[in-house]
N, C-alpha and C positions, 0 to 999 in steps of 0.2 A: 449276402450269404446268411443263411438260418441258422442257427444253432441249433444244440441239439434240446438247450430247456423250451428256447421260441420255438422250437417244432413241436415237443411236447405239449407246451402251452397252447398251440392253435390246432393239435389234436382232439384237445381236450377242452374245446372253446362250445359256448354255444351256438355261436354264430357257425363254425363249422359240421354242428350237429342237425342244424336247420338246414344248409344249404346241402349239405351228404342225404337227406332225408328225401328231400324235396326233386332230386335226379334218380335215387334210385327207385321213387315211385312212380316218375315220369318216364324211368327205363322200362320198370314194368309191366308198366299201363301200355306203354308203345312197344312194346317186346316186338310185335308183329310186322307193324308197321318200318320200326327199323332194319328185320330183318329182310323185308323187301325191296325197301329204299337202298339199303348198302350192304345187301348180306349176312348171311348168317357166323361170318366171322367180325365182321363189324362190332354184333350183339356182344358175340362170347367175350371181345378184348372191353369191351364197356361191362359188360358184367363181372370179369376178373379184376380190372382196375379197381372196380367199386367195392369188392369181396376185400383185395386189399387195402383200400385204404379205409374200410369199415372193423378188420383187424388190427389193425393201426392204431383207428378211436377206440375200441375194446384194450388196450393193450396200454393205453395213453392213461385211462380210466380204469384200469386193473384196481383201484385201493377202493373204489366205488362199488365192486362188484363180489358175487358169491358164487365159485365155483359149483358150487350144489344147485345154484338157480338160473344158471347160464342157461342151459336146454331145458323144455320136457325130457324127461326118458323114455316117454314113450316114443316122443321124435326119437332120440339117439337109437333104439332098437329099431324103430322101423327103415332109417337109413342103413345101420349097420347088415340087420337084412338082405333089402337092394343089394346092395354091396357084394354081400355074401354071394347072392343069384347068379354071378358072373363063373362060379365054378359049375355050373348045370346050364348056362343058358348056351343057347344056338350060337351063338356069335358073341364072345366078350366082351369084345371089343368094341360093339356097339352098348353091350349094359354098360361098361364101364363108361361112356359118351353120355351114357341118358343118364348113368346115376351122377355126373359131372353137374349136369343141370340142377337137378334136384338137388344137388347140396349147395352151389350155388348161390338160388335163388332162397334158402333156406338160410345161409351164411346171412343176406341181407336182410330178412325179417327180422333174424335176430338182434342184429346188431342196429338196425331199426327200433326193436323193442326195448332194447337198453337206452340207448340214449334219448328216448324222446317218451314221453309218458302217454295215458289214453290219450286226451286231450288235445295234446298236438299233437302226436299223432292224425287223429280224425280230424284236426283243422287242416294237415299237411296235405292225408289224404282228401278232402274239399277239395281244395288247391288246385292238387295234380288230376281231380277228377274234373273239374271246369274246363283248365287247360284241353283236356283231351277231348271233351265232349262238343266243346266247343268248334275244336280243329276236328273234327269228324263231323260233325253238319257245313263247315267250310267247305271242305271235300266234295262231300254230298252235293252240295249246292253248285262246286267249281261241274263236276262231272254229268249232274242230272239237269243240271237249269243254262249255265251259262253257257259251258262249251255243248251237252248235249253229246257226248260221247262216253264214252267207260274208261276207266283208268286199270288196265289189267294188271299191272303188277299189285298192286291193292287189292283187288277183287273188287274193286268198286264198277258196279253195273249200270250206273247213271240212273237210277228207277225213282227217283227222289221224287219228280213232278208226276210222276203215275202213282204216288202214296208209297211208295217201297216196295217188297225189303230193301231196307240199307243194310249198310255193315259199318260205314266208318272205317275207321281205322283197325279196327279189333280183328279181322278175320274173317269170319261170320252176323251173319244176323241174329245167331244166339248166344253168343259172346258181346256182342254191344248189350243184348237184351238185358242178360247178365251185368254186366257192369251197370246198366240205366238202374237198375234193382238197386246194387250194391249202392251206386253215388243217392239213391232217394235216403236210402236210412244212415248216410254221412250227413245228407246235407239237412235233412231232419234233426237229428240230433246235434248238428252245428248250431242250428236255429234253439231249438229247445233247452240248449246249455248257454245261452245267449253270449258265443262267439260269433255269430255272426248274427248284421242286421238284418232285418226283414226285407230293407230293398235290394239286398244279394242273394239272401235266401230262399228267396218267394219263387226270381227268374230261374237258380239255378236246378228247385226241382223240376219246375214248369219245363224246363229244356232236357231235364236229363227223362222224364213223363212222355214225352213227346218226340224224344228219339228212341225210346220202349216200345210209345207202339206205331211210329214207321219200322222197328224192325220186323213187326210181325213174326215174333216169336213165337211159337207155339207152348214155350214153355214161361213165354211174362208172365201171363195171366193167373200159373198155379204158381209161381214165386209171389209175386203181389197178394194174390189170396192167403198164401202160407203165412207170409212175414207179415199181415194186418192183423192173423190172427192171434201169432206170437205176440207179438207188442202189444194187443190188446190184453192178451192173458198177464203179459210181466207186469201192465199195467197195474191190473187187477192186484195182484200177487202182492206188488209194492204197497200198494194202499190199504193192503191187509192189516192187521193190526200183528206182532212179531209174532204172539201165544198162538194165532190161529194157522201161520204161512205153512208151516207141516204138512200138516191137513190137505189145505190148498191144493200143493205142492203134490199130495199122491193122487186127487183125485184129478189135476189137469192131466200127468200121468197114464192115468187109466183112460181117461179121454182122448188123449192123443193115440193110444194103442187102439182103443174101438174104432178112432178116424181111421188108421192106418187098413185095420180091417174092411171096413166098410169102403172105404175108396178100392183096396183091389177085387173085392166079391163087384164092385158098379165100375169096376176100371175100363168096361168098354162102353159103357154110355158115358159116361165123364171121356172118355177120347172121342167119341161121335158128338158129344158136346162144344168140346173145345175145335172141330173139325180138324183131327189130326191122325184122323185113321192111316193115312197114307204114311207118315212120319211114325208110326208104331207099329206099323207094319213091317216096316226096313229092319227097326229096332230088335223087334222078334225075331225075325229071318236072322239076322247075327247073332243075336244074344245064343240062340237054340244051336247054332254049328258053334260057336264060340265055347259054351259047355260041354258040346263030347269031345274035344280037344284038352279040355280041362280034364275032364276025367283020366286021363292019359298021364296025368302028371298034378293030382290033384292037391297034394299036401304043400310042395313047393314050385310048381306051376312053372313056366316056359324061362327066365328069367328076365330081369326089369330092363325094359327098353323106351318106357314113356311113350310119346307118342309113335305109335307102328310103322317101323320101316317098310317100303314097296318091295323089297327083295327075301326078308326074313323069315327062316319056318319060324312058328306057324303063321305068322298072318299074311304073309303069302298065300297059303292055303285056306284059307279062310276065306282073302276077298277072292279067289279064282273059284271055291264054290258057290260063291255069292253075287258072282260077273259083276265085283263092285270095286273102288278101291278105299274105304275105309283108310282114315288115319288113325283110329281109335276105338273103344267099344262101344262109344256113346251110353256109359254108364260107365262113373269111376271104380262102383263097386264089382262090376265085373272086369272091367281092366287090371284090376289089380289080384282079382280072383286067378285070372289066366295069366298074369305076370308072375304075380307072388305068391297063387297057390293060396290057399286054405289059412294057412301060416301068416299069409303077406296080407290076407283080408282081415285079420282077427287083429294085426298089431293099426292096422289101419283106420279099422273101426274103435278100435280100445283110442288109439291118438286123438280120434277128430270125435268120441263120446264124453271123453273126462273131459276135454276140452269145454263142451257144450257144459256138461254140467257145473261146471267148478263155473264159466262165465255166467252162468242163466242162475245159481245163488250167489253171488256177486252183485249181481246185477238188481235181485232181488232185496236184498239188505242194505244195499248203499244206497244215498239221498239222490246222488249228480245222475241225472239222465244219461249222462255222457257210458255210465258203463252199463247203456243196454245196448250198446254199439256193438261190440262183439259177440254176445250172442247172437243175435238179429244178424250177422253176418256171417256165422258159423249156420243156423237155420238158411239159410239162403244156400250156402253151401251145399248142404246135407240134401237138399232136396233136387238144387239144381246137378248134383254127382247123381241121381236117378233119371238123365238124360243127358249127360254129356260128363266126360272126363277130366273138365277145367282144374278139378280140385288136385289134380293129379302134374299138374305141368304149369310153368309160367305164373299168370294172375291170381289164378286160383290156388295156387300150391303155398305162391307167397303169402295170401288173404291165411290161407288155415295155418301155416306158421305161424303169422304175426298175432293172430287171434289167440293161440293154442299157448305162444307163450306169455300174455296179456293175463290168460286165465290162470296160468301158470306162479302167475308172480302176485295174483290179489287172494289168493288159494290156494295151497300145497303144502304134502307134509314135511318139504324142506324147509316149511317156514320154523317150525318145530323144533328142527336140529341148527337152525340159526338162532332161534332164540333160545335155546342151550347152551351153546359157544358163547353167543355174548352175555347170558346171566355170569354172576358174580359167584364162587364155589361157594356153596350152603355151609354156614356154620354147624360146627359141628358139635351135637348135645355137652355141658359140660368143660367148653372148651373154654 
């Protein structure tokens, strides 16, 4: 029988902050996969279990911790938000469902981000990204090479021995593609922070490279571009000398607004580039009926339901104008525009911006390679949410949490009122 100090004691172990670590990212990574394997109630009782006993360690570890730096606030408003939405939305009962998730998967980043530091952290996530990446060309291989059939409940098509798409375990082909991104600048920076050796780290970019592009993503290729450029620039920026990084710093800035320009004034030769006219073309045809429906309800928008239900106004009406059926907007920042209204894109943006910057001068001024990990995942984010909704549900929701409050805690002005509370009362003139 446990006690109740030995229970506290092995809440507050590290051995049980590794191993809690280590499943809720293997929960996340497989979110999909599990809930096709045993249901989508399967998921929720594994992801509740996890919320509580990750409360538990938070709770175990209370005298370690700073109420002021538990959350972002810009997280806590944007949740509370959501939240909110279920007084205006079509069906509450579903926002109240989808915001379940979202705090959820949110509860575990956090509680991820306390007990376990960058570091391991991104060794954890390593880990859990081999694991998965690995068992996703198993699959691949069981369904496209050996048996030569499809595995439907998977979505797996067997197309392995024809060069792909795959999908793996992930859902999609641009959700694998997505993550093969994510796990290069883990497993990069594993290697670069010399956690791991060159004879593990060498194969497991090679593998996660090479499940990128049998997915045939249409959107690897501008992730990969993006985050080579990023890391190039942090590069730079690092090697600056401190007196000049300012400087630096407004003028990549200005650069990166003129790229932004320039890429949508050439944004249809760059999509007949990449041959993905077809794929931007879909995009557009929703995007455009997804906006006069916005307008309809533009400040606070339909309310939060995460991924689109088949039966719910509006998206209902949406895929039956579109003879489509959409899960999603295929853009986070309009998903949230037509979820949350004007209101729900502004706290959204403000979340995943301070975010970027508080990690991207972090990143900057510190020696350890290890903390350009998070920005360089947050960029991946930012641009991958300009075709697909990930940032908004499951891996990607958890990814811009865990980053958001990383950035959170090497950078913020609650560091300010902590180190207030713990200075010593100023003598006073005289005394």
């Amino acid at each position: 029988m446990i006690t109740r100090p030995g229970l506290a004691r092995l809440l507050g172990s590290v051995e049980l902050a590794r191993a809690f670590t280590l499943a809720v990212l293997l929960t996340v990574l497989g979110s999909f996969a599990i809930a096709a394997a045993a249901g989508t109630v399967t998921l929720v009782s594994i992801v509740v279990s996890l919320c509580v006993i990750g409360i538990a360690i938070l709770v175990a570890r209370r005298e370690e911790l700073s109420v002021l730096r538990l959350a972002p606030s810009t997280l806590l408003a944007l949740l509370i938000w959501t939240l909110v939405s279920a007084f205006w939305s079509t069906h509450a009962a579903e926002t109240l469902r989808g915001w379940a998730a979202l705090f959820g998967f949110a509860v575990l980043a956090v509680v991820v981000g306390h007990i376990r530091d960058t570091l391991q952290t991104v060794r954890a996530l390593g880990d859990a990204l081999r694991i998965m990446l690995l068992t996703s060309l198993g699959v691949e291989l069981l369904s496209g090479v050996m048996f030569d059939m499809p595995f439907p409940f998977l979505g797996v098509e067997g197309l392995l021995a024809d060069g792909g798409p795959i999908q793996g375990l992930f859902g999609s082909r641009n959700m694998l593609g997505f993550i093969a991104v994510v796990a290069v600048i883990t497993f990069v920076v594993e290697w670069r922070s010399q956690s791991l050796a060159a004879p593990i780290a060498v194969p497991s970019i090679a593998l996660a490279s090479f499940l990128a592009l049998l997915s045939a993503s249409p959107t690897v290729l501008v992730l990969a571009v993006t985050v080579g450029l990023a890391a190039a620039a942090l590069d730079l920026v690092r090697r600056t000398r401190p007196e000049r990084r300012a400087a630096l710093q407004w003028a990549l800035g200005a650069a990166v607004a003129l790229g932004v320009v320039v890429a949508f004034l050439l944004r249809h030769r760059i999509i007949a580039w990449l041959d993905a006219g077809s794929d931007f073309s879909t995009r557009a045809d929703l995007w455009n009926v997804l906006l006069d429906y916005w307008g309809l309800r533009p400040l606070e928008g339909w309310g939060w339901f995460g991924p689109w239900t088949g039966t719910d106004y509006p998206f209902n009406a949406i895929n039956f104008l579109l003879d489509d059926h959409h899960r999603t907007a295929l853009n986070a920042y309009f998903d949230m525009l037509l979820q949350g209204g004007a209101a729900g894109l502004a706290l959204f943006a403000l979340f995943g911006g301070i975010a970027l910057v508080r990690s991207w001068l972090v990143a900057s001024a510190r020696r350890s390679v290890v903390y350009a990990w998070t920005p360089l995942v947050l960029v991946t984010l930012a641009v991958e949410s300009m075709f697909e909704s990930f940032a908004l549900a499951g891996t990607g929701w958890f990814l811009l949490v865990l980053c958001a409050l990383r950035a959170g805690q090497s950078r913020s002005w609650r560091e300010d009122i902590d180190a207030a509370q713990a200075a010593p009362p100023a003598t006073q003139l005289g005394a």
